[in-house]
C-alpha positions in Angstrom: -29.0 30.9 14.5 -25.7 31.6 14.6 -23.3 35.0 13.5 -22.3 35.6 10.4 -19.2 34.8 9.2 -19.7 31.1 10.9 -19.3 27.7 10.0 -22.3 25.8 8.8 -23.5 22.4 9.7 -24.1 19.8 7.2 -27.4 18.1 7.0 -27.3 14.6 5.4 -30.6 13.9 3.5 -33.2 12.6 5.6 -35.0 9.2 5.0 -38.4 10.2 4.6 -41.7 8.3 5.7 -44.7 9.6 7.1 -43.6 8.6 10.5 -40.5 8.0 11.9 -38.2 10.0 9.2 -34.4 9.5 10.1 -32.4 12.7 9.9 -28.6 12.4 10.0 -25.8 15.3 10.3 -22.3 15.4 10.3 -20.5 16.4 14.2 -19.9 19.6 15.0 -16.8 20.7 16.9 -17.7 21.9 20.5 -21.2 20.8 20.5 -23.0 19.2 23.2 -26.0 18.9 21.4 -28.3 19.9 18.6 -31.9 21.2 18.3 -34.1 19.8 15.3 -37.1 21.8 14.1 -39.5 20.4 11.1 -41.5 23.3 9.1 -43.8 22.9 6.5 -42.2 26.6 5.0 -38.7 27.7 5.1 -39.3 30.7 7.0 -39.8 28.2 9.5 -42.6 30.1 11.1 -44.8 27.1 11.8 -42.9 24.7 13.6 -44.0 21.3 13.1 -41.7 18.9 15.3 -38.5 20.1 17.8 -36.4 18.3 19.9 -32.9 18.6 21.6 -30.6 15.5 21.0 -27.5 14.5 22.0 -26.5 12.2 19.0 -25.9 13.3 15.1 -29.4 11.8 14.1 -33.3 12.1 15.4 -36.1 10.5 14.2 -39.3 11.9 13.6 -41.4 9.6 15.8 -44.3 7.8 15.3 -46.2 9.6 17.7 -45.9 12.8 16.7 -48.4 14.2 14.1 -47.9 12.3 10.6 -46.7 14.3 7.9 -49.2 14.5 5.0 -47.7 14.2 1.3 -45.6 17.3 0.3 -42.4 18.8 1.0 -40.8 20.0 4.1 -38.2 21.7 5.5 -35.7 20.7 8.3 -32.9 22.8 10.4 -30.5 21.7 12.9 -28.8 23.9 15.4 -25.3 22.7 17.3 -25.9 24.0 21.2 -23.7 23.9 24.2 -24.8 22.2 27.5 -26.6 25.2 28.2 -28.9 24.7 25.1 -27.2 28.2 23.6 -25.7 28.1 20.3 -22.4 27.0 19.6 -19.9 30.2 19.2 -19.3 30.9 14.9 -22.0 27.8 14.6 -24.6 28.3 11.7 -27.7 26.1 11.5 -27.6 23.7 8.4 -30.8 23.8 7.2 -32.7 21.0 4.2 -35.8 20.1 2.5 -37.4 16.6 1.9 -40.2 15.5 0.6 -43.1 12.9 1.8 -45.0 11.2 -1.1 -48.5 9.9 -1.2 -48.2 5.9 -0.6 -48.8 3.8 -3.4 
């Protein structure tokens, strides 16, 4: 994560499914990238789903283990082209939650 003192990026609220879950962010100046994790705690200490995108949106993908009912937590990271963190950049972090299907 970033220093303090920082600006923080802004998670949008995700559109939540039990696969493919759209995640959406606003830009962050001077980033070339951004690294999504997906926790089931938020300590974030079991790391469900990463990846490194280029874009201001990820999905969860269908391949990737499904998410069971119950609430989860989200953080995205704005990174230079060398995958380190953006200078004063905080990670925005969010929760959503999946619900049992009907």
């Amino acid at each position: 994560v970033g220093p303090s003192g920082g600006s923080l990026l802004s998670p949008l609220t995700p559109a939540p499914s039990a696969t493919e879950t759209l995640f959406t962010w606003k830009d962050y100046p001077g980033a070339d990238g951004y690294v999504l994790f997906v926790s089931d705690g938020s300590d974030f200490k079991n790391i469900l789903y990463s990846d490194r995108v280029r874009d201001t949106r990820a999905v969860y993908p269908a391949v990737a283990r499904p998410l069971s009912p119950g609430r989860y937590y989200w953080r995205i990271i704005p990174v230079q082209s060398d995958d380190s963190v953006v200078l004063g950049a905080l990670a925005g972090q969010a929760q959503f939650d999946i619900s049992a299907p009907p």
